[in-house]
N, C-alpha and C positions, 0 to 999 in steps of 0.2 A: 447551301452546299459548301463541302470545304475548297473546295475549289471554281468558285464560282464566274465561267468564261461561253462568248458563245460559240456556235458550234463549227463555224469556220477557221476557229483556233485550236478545236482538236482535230479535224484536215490539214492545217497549216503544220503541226509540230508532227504527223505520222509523218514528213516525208525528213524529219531530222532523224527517224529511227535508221537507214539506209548511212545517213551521214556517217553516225556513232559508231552504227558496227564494221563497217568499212573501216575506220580511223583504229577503233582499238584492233580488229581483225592485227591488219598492216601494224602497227605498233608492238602489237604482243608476241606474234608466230614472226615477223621475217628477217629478223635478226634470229633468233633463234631456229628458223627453217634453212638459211642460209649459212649458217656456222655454229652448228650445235656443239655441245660440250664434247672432252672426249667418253667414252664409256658410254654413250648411251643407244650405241647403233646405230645413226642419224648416217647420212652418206654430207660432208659438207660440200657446197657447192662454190662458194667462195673465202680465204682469208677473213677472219673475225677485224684484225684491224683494216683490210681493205670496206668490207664492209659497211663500217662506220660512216667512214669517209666518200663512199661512194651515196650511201643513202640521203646524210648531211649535207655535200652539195648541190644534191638532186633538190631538197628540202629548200634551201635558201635559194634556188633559181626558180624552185614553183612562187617563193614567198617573192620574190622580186615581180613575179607577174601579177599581183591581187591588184596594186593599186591601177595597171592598166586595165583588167577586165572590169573593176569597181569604178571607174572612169566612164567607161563605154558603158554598163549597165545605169549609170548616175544620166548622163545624157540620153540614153537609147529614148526612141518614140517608134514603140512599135504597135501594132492592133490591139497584142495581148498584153500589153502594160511596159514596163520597165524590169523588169525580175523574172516572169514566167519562161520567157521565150529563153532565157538563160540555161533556167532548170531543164526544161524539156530538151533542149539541143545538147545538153552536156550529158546526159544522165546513161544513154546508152554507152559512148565511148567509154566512162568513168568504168561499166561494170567490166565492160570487154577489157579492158587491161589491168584490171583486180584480177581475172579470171585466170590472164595470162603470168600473173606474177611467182604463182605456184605450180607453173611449167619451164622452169630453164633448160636450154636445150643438152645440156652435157651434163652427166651423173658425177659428179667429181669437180676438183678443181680446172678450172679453165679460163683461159683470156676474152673466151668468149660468154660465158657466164656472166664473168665483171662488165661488160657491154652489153649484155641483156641486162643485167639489171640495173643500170644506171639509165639505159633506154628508156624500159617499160615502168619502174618505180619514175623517174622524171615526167612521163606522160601520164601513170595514175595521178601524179598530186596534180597535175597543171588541170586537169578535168574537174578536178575534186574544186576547184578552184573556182571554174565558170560554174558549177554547181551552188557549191557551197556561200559562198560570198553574196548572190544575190538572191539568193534563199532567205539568209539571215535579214539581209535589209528588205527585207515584208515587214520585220516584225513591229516598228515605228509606225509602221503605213493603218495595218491592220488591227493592231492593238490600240487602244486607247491608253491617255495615262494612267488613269484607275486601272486597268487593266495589264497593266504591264507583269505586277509581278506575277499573278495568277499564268501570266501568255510565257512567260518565263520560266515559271515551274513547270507546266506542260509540255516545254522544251524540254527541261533537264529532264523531265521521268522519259519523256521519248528517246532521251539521249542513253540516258539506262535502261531503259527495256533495250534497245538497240545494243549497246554495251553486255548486258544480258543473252542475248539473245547469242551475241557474236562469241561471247566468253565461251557459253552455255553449248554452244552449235559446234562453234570450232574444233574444240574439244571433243566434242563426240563424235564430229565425223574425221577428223586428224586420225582417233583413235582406232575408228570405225576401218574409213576408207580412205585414206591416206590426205594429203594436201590440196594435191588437186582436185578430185573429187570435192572437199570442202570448196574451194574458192566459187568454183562453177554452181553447187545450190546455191550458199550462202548470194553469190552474187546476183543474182535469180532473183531473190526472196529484197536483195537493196533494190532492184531495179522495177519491182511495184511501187516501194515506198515511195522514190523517187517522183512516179507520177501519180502519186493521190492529192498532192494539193495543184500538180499543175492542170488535172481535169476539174477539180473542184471547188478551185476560187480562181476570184474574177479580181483583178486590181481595180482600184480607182482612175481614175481617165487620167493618162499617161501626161496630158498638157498642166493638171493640176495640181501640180508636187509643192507646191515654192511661192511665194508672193513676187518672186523675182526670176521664176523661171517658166513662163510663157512659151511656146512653141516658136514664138519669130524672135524671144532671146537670143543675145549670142551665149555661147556653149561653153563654160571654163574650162584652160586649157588644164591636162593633168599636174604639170609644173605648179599654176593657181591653187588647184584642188589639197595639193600636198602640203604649200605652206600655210594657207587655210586651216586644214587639221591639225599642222605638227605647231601653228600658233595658239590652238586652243588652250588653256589655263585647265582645265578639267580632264584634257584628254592628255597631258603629258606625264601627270604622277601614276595615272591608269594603265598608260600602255607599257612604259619602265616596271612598273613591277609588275605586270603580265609575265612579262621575260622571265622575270625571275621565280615566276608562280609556273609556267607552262616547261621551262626546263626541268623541277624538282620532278613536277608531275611525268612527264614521259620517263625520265631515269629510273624510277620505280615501274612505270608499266613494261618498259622491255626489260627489265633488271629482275621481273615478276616470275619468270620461268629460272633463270638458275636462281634465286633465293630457294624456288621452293627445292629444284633437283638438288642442288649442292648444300644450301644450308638447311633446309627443313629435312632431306635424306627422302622427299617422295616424289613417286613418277612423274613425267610432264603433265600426264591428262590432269594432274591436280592441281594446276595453274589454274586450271580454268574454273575451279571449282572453289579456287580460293578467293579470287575475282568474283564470282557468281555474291558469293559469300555479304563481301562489302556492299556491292551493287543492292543486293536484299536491303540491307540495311538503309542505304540512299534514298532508297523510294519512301518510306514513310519521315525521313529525316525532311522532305522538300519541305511539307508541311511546316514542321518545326521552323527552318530555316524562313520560310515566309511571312512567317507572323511573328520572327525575331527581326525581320526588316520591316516590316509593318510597322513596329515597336521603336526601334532604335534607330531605324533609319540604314538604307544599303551599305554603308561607306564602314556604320561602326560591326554593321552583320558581318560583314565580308573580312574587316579585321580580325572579329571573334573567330569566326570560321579556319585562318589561317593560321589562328594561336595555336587549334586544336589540332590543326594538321601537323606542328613542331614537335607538339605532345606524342601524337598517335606514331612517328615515326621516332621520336627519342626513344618509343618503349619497345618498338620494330628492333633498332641499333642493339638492345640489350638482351634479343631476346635469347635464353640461358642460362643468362645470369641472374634472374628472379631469386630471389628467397623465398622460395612458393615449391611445393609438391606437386608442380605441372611440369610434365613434360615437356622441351621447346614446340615439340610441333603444336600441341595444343597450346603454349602461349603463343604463337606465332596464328593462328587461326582466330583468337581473340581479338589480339590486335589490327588484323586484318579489318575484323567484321567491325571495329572502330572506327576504323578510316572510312566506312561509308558515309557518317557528317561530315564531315569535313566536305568531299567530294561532292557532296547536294551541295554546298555553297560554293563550289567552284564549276558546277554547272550551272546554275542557279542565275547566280546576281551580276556576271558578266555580261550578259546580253541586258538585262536591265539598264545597270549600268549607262553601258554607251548609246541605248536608247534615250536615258536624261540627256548625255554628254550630245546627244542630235539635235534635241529640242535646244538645247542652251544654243548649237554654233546657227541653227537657222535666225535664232530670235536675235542675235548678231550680228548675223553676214547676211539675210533675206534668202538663204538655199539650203536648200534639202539635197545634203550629199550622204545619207546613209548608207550606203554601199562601200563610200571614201571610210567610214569610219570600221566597220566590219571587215573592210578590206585589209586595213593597216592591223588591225586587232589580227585577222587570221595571219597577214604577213609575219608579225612580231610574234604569233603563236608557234607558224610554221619554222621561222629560225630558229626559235629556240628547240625547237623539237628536231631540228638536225643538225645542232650544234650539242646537244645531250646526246644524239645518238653516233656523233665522232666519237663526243669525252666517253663513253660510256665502252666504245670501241676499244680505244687507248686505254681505259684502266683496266676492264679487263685483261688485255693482251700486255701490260704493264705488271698489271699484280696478280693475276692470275683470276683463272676461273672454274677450276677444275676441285675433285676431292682432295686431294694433296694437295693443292697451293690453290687456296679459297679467300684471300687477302682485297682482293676484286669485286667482290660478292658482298665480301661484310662491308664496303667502304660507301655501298650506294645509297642506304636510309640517312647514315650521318650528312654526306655532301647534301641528302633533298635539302635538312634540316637550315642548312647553312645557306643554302637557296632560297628558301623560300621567308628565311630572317630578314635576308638582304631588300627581294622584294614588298615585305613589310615597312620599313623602315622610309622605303620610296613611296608607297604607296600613303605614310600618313598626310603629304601635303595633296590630295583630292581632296579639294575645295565646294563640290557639291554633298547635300546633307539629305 
């Protein structure tokens, strides 16, 4: 098979499709649901630079809580393992305030908006949190090392179908029946995903994780836990240029709706279809991607990968200016459906990745703190994802974002580009091959 895994790993990555599309849902519409452009009929509910600033706090206080739930998940002994009980107790709340996120109570601006959504957006991510974090640390437990990157692309296509799904859905029922109405199916349809691997795998016996961690162990305090990880030699050049790989990436996903209204000149519903677009291309790109890490090894894939990404956005930044007889919006759909490689190796080789970076700190330290590592990964993921969505705030509301003053818009492909340089450059001293 080309993708050859067993069958508790395609149970295991269904409940990543609920993750993905929740994460891009929230990413792509609620900045844009919340402070749409002018002209295009929207009712805004809050300030574009309040906004930012209210999402990006909310962001960095969910990211401050990973390593305490990844703490408590690394320790817990419970019936159903260390992981499970996590996913099943969070997954309800998660959808119920996605649901609520596309209901603010006042049509218009209001001070009560700004507190609904600093509320309800703080409580989705802090769920997404007990969810997501001890989700991902299955994938050490359950996968094998041969098996990793095959358990990883499985991941990533679940992430894209999910991604898919959410572009794909969103859009049509935004279009259809308005916001709320989408949030309520869509969030329906996360909250299956959610429990198909927590009814249909079983962990390993919760006392067996560790050569040093026994049930009458004593417990490492979270303080232990952190210098632990943040002394690892492998996991420092990985998590620094995360920041700078996970900022470039969200500033183009919510930056994805006014490129297309403002600079591409078409309706919102074709965000979603521009997105659909690249995501097509992802899926057969995993492949690709996994036998260029087979080949070369994660470290120099994952470099190649983020060369293409400077490329596929240098030519995003120009698009117009071609010496070519296309149109911008068709070079702009080009280049789009580009950027789907790139995007398989940034869903791809990062959870591989810190699955090596797990096995190296146990064969080190005697513990198994995988949760600790997925934890700081989502942490550092998450700030930077609400630190792009202040800056992203601020330039718009600095340089504009409108059809008359579009200065805002065109400045977001170039900053990824500078983003994600920066991150490369950090990222060449990972010391695993």
């Amino acid at each position: 098979m080309l993708l050859p895994a067993s069958q508790k790993l395609y149970f295991y990555a269904t409940g990543y499709i609920g993750i993905a599309l929740f994460t891009q849902v929230v990413a792509t519409w609620s900045m844009y649901f919340y402070a749409p452009p002018d002209g295009v009929g929207r009712v805004a509910y809050v300030p574009i630079s309040f906004f930012g600033l209210f999402l990006g706090v909310s962001r960095v206080i969910d990211a401050l809580t990973d390593p305490l739930v990844a703490n408590w998940s690394d320790n817990f002994r419970g019936r159903w393992g260390r992981r499970i009980p996590f996913v099943a107790a969070g997954g309800v709340p998660l959808t119920v305030f996605f649901i609520l996120l596309w209901m603010p109570p006042v049509a218009g601006y209001s001070p009560l908006n700004n507190l609904y959504l600093f509320l309800v957006a703080g409580a989705f991510f802090f769920c997404m949190t007990v969810v997501t974090c001890p989700f991902l640390a299955l994938l050490p437990e359950i996968a094998a090392p041969r098996e990793r990157i095959s358990a990883s692309a499985l991941l990533g296509i679940a992430y894209v179908l999910g991604l898919l799904v959410g572009t794909l859905g969103s859009s049509f029922f935004i279009n259809r029946y308005g916001f709320a109405t989408m949030g309520l199916l869509l969030g329906l349809l996360c909250l299956a995903s959610f429990y198909t691997p927590v009814f249909t795998l079983r962990e390993k016996n919760a006392y067996n994780i560790g050569p040093n961690t026994g049930p009458n162990d004593k417990k490492p305090r979270l303080r232990e836990s952190l210098r632990e990880v943040l002394g690892n030699k492998a996991f420092k050049p990985f998590i620094l240029g995360q920041i700078f790989f996970w900022f470039a990436f969200n500033l183009m996903l919510m930056g994805l709706p006014y490129i297309v209204t403002i600079r591409m000149g078409l309706p919102e519903e074709n965000t979603g279809y521009a997105l659909a677009l690249a995501l097509l291309i992802t899926l057969p790109s995993f492949f690709l991607i996994s036998r260029l890490a087979q080949r070369v090894g994660k470290k120099k894939a994952f470099q190649l990968v983020m060369l293409l990404s400077c490329a596929v956005l240098s030519a995003l930044a120009t698009i117009g200016f071609w010496p070519l007889p296309l149109e911008p919006v068709t070079q702009s759909f080009f280049v789009i459906a580009l950027a789907g490689i790139p995007l398989a190796g940034l869903f791809l080789l990062p959870n591989a990745l810190i699955a090596d970076i797990t096995d190296y700190d146990a064969a080190r330290t005697g513990r198994r703190r995988e949760a600790m590592f997925y934890a700081f990964y989502g942490m550092v993921m998450k700030s930077s994802i609400g630190i792009s969505s202040f800056f992203l705030g601020q330039l718009l509301h600095h340089l504009g974002y409108s059809f008359d003053d579009p200065l805002g818009v065109y400045m977001i492909a170039p900053l990824a580009v500078v983003s994600i340089s920066i991150g490369l450059v950090i990222f060449r001293k990972y010391p695993l091959e």
